[in-house]
mmCIF entry with sequence, helices, sheets and N, C-alpha, C, O atoms, coordinates in Angstrom:
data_MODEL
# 
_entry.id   MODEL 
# 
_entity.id                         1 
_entity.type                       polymer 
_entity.pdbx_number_of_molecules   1 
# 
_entity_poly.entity_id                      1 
_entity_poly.type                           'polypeptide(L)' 
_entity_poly.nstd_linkage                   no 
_entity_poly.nstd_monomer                   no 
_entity_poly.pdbx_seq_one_letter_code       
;(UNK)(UNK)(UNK)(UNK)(UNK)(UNK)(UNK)(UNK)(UNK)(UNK)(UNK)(UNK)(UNK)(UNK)(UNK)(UNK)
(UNK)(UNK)(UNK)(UNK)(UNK)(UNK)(UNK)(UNK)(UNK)(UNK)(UNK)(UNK)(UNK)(UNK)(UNK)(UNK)
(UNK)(UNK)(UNK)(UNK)(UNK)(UNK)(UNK)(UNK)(UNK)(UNK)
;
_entity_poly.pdbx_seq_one_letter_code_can   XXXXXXXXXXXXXXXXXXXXXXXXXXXXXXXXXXXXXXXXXX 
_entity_poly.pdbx_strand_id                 A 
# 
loop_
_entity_poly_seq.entity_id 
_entity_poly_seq.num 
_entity_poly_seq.mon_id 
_entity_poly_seq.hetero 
1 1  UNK n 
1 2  UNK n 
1 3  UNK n 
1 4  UNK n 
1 5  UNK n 
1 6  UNK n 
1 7  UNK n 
1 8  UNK n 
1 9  UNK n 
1 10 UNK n 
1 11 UNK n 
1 12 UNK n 
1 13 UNK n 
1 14 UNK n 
1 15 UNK n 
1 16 UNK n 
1 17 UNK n 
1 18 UNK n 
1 19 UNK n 
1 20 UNK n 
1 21 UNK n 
1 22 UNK n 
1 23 UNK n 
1 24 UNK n 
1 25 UNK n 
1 26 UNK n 
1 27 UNK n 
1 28 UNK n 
1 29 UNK n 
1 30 UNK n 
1 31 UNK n 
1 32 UNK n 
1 33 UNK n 
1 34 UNK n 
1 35 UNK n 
1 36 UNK n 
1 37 UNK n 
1 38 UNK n 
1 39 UNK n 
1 40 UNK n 
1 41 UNK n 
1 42 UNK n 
# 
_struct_asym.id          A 
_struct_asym.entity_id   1 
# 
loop_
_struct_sheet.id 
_struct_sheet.type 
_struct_sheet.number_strands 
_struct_sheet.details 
AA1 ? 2 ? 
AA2 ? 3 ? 
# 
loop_
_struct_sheet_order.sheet_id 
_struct_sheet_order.range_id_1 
_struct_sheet_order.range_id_2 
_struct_sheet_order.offset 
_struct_sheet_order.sense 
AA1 1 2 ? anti-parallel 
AA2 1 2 ? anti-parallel 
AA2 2 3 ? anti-parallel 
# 
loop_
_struct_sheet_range.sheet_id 
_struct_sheet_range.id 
_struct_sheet_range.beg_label_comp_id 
_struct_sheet_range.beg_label_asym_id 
_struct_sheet_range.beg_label_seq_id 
_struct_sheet_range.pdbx_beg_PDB_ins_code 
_struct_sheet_range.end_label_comp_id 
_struct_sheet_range.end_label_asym_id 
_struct_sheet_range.end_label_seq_id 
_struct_sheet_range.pdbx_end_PDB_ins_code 
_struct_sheet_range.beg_auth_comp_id 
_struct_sheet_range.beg_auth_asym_id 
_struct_sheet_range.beg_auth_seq_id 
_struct_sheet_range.end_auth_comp_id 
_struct_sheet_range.end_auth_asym_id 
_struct_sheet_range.end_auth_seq_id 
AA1 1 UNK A 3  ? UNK A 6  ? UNK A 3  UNK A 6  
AA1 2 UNK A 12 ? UNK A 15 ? UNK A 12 UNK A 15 
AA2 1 UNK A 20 ? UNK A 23 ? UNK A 20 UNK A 23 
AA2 2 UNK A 31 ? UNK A 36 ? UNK A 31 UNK A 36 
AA2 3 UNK A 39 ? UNK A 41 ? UNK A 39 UNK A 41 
# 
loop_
_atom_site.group_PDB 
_atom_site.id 
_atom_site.type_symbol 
_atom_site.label_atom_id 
_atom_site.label_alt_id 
_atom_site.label_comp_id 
_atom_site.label_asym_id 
_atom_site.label_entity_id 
_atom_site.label_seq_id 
_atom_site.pdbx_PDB_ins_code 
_atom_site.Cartn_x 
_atom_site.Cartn_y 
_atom_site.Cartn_z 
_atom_site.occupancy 
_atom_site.B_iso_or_equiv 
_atom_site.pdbx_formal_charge 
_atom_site.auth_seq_id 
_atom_site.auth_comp_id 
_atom_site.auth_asym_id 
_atom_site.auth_atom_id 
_atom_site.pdbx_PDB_model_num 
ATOM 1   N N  . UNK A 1 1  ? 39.063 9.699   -19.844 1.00 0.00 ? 1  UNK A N  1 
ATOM 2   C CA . UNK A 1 1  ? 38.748 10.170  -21.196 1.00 0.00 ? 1  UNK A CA 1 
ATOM 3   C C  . UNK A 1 1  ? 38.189 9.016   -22.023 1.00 0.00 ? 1  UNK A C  1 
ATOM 4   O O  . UNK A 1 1  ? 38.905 8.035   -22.219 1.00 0.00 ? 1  UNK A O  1 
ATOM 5   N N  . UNK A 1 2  ? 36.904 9.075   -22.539 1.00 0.00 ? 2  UNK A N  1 
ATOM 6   C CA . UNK A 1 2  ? 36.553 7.975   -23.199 1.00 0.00 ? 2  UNK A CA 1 
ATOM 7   C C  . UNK A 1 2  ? 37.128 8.111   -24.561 1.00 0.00 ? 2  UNK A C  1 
ATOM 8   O O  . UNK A 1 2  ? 37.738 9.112   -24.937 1.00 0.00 ? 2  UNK A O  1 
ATOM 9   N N  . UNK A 1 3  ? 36.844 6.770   -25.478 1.00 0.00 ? 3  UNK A N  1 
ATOM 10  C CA . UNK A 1 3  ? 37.597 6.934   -26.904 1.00 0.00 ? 3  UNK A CA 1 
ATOM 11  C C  . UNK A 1 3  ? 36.133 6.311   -27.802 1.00 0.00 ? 3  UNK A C  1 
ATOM 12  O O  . UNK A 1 3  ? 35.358 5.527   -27.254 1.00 0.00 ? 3  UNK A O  1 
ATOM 13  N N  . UNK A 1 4  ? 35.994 6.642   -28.770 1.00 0.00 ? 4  UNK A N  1 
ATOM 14  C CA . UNK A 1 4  ? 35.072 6.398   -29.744 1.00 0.00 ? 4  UNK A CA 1 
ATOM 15  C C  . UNK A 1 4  ? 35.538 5.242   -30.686 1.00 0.00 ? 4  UNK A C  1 
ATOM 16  O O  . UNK A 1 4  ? 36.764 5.131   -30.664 1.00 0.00 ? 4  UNK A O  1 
ATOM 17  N N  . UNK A 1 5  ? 35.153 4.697   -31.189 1.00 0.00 ? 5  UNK A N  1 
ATOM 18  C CA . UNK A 1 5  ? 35.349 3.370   -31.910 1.00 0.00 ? 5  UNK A CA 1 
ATOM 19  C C  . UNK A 1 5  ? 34.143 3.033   -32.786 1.00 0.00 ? 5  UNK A C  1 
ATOM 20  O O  . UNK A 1 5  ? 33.009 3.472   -32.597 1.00 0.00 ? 5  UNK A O  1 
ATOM 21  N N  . UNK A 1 6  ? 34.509 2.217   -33.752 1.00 0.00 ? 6  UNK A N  1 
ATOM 22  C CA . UNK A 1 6  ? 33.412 1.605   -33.941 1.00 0.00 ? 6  UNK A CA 1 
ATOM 23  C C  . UNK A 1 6  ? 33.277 0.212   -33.735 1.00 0.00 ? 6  UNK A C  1 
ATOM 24  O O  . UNK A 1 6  ? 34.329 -0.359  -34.024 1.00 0.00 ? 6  UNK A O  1 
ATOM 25  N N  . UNK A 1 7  ? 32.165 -0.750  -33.247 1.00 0.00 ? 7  UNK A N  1 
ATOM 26  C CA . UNK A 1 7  ? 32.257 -1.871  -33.679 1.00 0.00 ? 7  UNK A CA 1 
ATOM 27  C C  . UNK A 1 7  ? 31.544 -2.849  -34.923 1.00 0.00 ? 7  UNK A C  1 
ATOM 28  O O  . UNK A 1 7  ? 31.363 -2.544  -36.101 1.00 0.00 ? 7  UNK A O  1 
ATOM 29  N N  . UNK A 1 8  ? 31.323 -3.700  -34.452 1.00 0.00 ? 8  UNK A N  1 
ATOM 30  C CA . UNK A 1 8  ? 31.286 -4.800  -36.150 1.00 0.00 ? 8  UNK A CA 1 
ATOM 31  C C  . UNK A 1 8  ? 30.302 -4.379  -36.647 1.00 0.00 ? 8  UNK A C  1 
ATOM 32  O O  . UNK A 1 8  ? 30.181 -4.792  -37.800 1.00 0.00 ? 8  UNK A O  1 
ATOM 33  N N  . UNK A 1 9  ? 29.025 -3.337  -36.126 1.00 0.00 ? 9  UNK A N  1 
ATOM 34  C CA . UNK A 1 9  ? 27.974 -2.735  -37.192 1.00 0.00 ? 9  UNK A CA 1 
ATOM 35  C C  . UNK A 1 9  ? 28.472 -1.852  -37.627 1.00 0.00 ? 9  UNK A C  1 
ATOM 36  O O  . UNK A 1 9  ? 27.968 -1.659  -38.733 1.00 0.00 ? 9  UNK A O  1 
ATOM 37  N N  . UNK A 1 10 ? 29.448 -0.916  -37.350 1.00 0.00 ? 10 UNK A N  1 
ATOM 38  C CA . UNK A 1 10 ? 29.387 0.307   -37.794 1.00 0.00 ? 10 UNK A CA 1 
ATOM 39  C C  . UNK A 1 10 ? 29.050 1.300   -36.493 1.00 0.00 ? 10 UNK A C  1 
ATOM 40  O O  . UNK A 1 10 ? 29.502 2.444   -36.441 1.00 0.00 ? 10 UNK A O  1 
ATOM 41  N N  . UNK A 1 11 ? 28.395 0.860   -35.685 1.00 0.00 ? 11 UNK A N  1 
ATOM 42  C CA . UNK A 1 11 ? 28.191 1.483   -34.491 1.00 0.00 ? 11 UNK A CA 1 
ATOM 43  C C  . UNK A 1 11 ? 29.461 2.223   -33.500 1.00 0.00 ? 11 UNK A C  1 
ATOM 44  O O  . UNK A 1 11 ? 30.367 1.628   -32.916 1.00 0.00 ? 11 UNK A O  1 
ATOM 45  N N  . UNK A 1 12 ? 29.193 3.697   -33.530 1.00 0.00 ? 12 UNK A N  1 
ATOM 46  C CA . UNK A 1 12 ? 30.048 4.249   -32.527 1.00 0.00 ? 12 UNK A CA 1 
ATOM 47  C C  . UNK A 1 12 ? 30.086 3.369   -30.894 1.00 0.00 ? 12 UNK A C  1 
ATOM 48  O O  . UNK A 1 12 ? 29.043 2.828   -30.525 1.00 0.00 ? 12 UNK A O  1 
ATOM 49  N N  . UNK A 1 13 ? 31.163 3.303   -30.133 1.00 0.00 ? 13 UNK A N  1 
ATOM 50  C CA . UNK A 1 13 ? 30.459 2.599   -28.788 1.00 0.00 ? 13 UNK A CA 1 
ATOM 51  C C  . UNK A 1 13 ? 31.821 3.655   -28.131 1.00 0.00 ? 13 UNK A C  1 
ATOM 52  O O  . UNK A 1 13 ? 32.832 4.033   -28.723 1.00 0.00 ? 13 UNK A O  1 
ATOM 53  N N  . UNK A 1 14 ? 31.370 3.935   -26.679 1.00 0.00 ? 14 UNK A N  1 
ATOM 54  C CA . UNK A 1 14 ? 32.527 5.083   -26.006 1.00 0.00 ? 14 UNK A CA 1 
ATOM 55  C C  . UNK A 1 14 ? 33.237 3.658   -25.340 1.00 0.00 ? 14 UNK A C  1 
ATOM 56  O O  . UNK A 1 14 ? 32.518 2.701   -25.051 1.00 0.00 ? 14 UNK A O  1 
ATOM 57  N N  . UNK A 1 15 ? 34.555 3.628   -25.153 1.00 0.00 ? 15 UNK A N  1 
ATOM 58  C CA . UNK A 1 15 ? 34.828 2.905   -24.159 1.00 0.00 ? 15 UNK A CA 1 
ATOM 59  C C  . UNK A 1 15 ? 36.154 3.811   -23.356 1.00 0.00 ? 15 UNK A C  1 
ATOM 60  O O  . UNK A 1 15 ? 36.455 4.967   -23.654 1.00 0.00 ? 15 UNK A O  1 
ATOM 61  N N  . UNK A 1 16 ? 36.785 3.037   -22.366 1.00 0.00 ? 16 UNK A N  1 
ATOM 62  C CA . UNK A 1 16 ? 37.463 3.888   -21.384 1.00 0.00 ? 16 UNK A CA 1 
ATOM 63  C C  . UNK A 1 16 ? 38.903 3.363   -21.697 1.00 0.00 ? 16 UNK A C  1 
ATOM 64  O O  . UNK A 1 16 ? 38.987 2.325   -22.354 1.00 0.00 ? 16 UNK A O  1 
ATOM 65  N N  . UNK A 1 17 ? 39.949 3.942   -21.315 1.00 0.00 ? 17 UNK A N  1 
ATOM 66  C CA . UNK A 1 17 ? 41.440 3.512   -21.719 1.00 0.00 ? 17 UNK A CA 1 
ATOM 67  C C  . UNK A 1 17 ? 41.539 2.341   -20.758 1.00 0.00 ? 17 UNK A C  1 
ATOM 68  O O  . UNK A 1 17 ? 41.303 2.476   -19.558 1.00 0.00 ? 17 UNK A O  1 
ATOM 69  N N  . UNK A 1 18 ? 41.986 0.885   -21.455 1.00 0.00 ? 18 UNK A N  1 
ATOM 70  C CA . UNK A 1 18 ? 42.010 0.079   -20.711 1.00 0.00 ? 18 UNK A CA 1 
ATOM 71  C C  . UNK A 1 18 ? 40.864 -1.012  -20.968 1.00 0.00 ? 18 UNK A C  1 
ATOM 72  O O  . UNK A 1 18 ? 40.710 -2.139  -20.495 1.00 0.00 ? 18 UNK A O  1 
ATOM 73  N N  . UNK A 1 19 ? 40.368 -0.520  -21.579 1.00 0.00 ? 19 UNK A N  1 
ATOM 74  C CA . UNK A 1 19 ? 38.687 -1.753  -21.731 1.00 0.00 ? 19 UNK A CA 1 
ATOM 75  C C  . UNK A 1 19 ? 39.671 -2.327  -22.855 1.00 0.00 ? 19 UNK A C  1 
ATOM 76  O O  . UNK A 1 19 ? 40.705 -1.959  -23.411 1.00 0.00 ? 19 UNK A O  1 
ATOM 77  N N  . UNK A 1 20 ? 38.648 -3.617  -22.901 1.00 0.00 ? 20 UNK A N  1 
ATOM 78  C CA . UNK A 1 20 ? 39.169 -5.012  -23.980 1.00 0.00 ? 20 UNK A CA 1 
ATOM 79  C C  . UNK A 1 20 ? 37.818 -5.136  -24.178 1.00 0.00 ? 20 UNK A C  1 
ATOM 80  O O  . UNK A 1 20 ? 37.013 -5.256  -23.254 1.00 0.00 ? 20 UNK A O  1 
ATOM 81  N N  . UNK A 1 21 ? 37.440 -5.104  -25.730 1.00 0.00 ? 21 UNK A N  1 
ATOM 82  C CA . UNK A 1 21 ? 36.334 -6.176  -26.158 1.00 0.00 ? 21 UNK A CA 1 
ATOM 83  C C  . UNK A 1 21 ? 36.689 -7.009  -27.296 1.00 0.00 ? 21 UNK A C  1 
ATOM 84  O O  . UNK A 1 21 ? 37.802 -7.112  -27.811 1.00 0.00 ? 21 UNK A O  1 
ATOM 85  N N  . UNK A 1 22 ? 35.547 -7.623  -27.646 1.00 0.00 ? 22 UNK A N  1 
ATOM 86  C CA . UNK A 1 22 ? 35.434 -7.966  -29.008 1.00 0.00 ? 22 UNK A CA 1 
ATOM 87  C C  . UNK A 1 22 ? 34.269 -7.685  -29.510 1.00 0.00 ? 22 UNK A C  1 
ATOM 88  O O  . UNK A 1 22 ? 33.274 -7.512  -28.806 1.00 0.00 ? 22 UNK A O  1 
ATOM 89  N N  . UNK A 1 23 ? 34.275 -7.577  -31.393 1.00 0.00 ? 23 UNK A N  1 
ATOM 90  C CA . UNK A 1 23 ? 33.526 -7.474  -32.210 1.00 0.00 ? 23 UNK A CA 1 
ATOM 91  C C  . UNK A 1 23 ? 33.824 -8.264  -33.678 1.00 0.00 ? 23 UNK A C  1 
ATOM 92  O O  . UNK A 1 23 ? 34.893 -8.251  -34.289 1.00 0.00 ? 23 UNK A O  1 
ATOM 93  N N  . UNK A 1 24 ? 33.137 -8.643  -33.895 1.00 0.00 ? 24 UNK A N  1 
ATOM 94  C CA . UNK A 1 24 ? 33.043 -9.437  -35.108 1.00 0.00 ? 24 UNK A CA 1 
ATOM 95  C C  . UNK A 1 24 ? 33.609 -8.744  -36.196 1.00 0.00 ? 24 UNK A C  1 
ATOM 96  O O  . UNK A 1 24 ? 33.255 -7.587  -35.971 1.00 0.00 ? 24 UNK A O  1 
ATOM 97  N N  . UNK A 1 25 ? 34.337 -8.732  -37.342 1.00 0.00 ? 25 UNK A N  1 
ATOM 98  C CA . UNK A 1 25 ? 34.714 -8.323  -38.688 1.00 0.00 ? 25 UNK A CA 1 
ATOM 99  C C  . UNK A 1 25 ? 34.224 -8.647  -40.040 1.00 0.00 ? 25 UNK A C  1 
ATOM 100 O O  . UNK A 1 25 ? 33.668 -9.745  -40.006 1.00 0.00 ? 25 UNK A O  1 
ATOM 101 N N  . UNK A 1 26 ? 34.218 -8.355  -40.697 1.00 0.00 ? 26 UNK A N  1 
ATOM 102 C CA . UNK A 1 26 ? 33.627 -8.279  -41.899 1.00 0.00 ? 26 UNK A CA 1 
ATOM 103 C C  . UNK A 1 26 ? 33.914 -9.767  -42.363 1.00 0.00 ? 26 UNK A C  1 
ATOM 104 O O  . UNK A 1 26 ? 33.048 -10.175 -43.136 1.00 0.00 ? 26 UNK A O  1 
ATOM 105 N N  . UNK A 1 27 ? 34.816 -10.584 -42.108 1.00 0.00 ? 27 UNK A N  1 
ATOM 106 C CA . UNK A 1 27 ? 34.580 -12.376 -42.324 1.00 0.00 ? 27 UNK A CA 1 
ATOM 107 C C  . UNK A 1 27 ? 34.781 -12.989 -41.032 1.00 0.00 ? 27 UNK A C  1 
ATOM 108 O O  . UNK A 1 27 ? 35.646 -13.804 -40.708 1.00 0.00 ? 27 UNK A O  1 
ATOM 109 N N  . UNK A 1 28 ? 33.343 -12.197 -39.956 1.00 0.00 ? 28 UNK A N  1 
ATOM 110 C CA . UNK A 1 28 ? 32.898 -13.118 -38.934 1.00 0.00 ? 28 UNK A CA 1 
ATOM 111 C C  . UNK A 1 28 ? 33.850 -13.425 -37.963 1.00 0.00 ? 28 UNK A C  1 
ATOM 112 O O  . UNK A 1 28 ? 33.605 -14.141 -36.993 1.00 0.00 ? 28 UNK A O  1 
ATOM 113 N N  . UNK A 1 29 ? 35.128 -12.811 -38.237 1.00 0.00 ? 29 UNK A N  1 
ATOM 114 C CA . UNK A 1 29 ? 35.782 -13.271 -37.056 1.00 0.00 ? 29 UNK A CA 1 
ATOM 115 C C  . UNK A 1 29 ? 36.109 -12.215 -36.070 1.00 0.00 ? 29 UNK A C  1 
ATOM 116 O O  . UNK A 1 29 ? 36.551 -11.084 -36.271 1.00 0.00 ? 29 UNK A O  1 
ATOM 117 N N  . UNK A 1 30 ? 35.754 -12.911 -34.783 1.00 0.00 ? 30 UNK A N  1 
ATOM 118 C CA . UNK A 1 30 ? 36.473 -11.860 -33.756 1.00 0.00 ? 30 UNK A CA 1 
ATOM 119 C C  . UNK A 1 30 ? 37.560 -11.784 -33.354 1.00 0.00 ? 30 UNK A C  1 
ATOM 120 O O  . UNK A 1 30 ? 38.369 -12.697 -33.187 1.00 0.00 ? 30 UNK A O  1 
ATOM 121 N N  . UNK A 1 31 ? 37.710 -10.324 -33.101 1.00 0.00 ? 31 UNK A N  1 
ATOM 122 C CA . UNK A 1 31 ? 38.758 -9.322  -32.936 1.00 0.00 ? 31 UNK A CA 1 
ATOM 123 C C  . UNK A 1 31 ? 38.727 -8.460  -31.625 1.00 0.00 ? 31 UNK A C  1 
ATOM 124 O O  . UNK A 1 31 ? 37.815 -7.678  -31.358 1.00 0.00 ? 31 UNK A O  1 
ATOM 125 N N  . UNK A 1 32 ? 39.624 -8.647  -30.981 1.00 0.00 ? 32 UNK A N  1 
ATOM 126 C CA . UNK A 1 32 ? 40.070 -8.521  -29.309 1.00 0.00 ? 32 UNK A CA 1 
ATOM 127 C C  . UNK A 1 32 ? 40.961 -6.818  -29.896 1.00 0.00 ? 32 UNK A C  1 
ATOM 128 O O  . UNK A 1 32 ? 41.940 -6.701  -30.633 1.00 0.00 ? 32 UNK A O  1 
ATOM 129 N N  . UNK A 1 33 ? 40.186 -5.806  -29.255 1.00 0.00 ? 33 UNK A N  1 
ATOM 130 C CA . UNK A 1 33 ? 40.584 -4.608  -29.987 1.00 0.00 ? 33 UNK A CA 1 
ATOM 131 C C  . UNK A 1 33 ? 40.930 -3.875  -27.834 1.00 0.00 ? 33 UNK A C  1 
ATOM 132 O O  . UNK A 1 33 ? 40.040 -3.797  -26.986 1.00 0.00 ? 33 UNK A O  1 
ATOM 133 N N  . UNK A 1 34 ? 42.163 -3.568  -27.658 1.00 0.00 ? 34 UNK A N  1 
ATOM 134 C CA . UNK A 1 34 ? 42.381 -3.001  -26.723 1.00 0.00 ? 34 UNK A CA 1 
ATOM 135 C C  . UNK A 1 34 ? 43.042 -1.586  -26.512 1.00 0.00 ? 34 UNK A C  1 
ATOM 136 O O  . UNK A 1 34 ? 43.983 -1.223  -27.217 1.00 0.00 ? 34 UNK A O  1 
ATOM 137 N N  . UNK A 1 35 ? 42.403 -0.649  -25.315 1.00 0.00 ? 35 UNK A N  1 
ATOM 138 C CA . UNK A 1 35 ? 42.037 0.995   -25.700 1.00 0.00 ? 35 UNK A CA 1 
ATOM 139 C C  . UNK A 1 35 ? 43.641 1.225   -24.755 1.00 0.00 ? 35 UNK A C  1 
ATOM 140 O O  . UNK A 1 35 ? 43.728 0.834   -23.591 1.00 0.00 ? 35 UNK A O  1 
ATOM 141 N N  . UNK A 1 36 ? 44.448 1.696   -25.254 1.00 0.00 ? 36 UNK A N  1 
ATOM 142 C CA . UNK A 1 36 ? 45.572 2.099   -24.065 1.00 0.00 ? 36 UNK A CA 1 
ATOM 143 C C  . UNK A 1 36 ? 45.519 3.664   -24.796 1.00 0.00 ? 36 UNK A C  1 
ATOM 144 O O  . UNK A 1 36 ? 45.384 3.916   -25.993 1.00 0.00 ? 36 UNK A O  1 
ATOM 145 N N  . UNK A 1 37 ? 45.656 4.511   -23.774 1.00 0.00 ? 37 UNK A N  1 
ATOM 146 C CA . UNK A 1 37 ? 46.046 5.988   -23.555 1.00 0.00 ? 37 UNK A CA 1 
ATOM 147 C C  . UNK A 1 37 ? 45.102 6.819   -24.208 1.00 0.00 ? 37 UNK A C  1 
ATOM 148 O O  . UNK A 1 37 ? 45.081 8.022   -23.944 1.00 0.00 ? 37 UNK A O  1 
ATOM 149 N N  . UNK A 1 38 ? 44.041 6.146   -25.319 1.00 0.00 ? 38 UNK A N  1 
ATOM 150 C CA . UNK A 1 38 ? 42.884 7.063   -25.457 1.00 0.00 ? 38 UNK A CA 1 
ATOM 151 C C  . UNK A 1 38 ? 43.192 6.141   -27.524 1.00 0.00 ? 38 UNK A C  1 
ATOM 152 O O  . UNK A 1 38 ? 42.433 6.283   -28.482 1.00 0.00 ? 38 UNK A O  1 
ATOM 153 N N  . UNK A 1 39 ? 44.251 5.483   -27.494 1.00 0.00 ? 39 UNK A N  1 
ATOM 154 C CA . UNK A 1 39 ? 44.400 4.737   -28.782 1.00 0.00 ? 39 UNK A CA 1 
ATOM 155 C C  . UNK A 1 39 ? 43.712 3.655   -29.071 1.00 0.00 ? 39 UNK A C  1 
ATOM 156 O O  . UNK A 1 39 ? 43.372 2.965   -28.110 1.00 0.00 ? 39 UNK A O  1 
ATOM 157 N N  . UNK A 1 40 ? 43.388 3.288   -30.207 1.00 0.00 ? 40 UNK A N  1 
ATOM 158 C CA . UNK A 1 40 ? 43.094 1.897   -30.544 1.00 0.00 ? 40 UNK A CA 1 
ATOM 159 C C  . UNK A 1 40 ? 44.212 0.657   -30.579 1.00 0.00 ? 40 UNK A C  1 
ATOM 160 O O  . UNK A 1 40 ? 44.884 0.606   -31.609 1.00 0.00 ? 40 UNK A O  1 
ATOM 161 N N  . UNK A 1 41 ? 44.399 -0.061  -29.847 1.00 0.00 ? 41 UNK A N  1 
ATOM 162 C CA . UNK A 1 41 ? 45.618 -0.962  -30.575 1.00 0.00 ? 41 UNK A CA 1 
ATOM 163 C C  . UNK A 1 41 ? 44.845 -2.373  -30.738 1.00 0.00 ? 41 UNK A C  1 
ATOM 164 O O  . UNK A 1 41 ? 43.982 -2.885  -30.026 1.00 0.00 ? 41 UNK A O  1 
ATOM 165 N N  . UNK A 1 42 ? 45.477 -2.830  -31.957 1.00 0.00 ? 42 UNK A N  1 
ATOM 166 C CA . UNK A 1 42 ? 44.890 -4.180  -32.076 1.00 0.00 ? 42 UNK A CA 1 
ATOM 167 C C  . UNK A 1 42 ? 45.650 -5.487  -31.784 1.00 0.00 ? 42 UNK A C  1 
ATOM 168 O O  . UNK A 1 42 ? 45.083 -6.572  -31.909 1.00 0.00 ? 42 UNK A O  1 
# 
């Protein structure tokens, strides 16, 4: 089941339960945002 998100543009991106990325925040810093069970946890 993919999960919808956005990252540091504003941009929807699908990712899968279990992916790790990062994206930048609104004061430039990145943020390690990880998908468990279809959730966002930060």
């Amino acid at each position: 089941m993919y999960s919808l998100v956005r990252d540091g543009k504003g941009k929807a991106v699908s990712v899968l339960p279990g992916d790790t990325f990062e994206f930048p925040t609104l004061s430039d810093e990145p943020v390690k945002v990880a998908i468990k069970r279809g959730l966002v946890a930060a």
